[in-house]
C-alpha positions in Angstrom: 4.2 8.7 8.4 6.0 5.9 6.7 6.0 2.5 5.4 2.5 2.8 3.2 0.9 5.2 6.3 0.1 8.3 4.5 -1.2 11.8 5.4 -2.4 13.9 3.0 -4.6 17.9 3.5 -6.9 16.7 0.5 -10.8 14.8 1.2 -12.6 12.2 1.2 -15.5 12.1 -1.1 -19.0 10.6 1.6 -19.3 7.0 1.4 -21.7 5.5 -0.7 -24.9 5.6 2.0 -23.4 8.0 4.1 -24.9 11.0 5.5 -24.7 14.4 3.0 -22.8 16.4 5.8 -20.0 13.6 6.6 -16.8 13.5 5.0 -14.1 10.1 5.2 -11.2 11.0 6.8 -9.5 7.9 6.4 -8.7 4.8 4.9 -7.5 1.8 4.7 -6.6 -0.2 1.1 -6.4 -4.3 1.0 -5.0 -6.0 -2.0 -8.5 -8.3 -2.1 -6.3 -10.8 -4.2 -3.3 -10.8 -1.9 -5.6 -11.1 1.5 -5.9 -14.9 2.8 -8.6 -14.0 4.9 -6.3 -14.5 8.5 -8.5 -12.8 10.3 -5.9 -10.9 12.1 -6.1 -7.8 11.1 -10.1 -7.5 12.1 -9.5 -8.8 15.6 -6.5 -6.2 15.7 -8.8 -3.2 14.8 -9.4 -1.4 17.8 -12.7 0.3 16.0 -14.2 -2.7 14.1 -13.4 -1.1 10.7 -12.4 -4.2 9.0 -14.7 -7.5 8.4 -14.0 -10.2 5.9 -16.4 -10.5 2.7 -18.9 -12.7 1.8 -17.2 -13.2 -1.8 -14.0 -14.8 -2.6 -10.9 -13.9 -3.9 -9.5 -15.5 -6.8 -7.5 -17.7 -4.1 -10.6 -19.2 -2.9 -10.0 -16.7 0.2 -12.8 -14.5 2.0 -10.5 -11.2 1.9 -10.9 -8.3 4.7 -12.7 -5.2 3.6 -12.8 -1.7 5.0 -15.9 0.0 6.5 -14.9 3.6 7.3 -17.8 3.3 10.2 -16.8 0.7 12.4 -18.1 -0.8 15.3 -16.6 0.8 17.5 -16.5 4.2 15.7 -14.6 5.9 12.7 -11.4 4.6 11.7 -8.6 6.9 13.2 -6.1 5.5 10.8 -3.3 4.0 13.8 -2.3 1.7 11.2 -2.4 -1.8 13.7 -3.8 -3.2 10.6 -1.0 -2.5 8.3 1.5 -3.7 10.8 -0.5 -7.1 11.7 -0.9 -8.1 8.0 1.4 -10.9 7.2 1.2 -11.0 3.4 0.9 -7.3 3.3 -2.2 -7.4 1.8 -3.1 -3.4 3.4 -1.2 -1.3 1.0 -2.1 1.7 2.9 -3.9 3.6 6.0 -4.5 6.8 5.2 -5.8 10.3 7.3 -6.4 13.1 5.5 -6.4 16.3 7.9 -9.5 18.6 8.7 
């Protein structure tokens, strides 16, 4: 894939809190500075795996962060999120393969 979407054969480490026998298979990375908090790219997830924070960026914006556990379910990496972003704040959606 192209334009910051990126699939790689090599694995996630578990979450922090996550279950011993589950392993990330994807992810998405936001620039927390560059983020102004739009909102568009959680009501564009189709699993729920972005919120905004509770903190604030140096900005004075609430950025979006990733939950690999959405929702909805696991994030499957589409990449609507990258593609929605209007100040390209998500630098990358990642899969890695099983």
């Amino acid at each position: 894939m192209t334009f910051g979407l990126t699939t790689s054969g090599a694995q996630y480490a578990p979450m922090a809190g996550a279950v011993a026998s589950e392993v990330q298979k994807s992810r998405v990375l936001v620039d927390a500075e560059r983020c102004k908090g739009c909102d568009l790219c959680v009501v564009a997830c189709p699993q729920g795996n972005l919120r905004l924070a509770d903190s604030r960026n140096r900005s004075g914006y609430h950025p979006a962060v990733f939950s690999y556990h959405g929702v909805k379910g696991e994030c499957t990496a589409c990449g609507i999120c990258y593609w929605v972003c209007p100040d390209f704040a998500i630098t990358e959606v990642s899969r890695w393969k099983a």
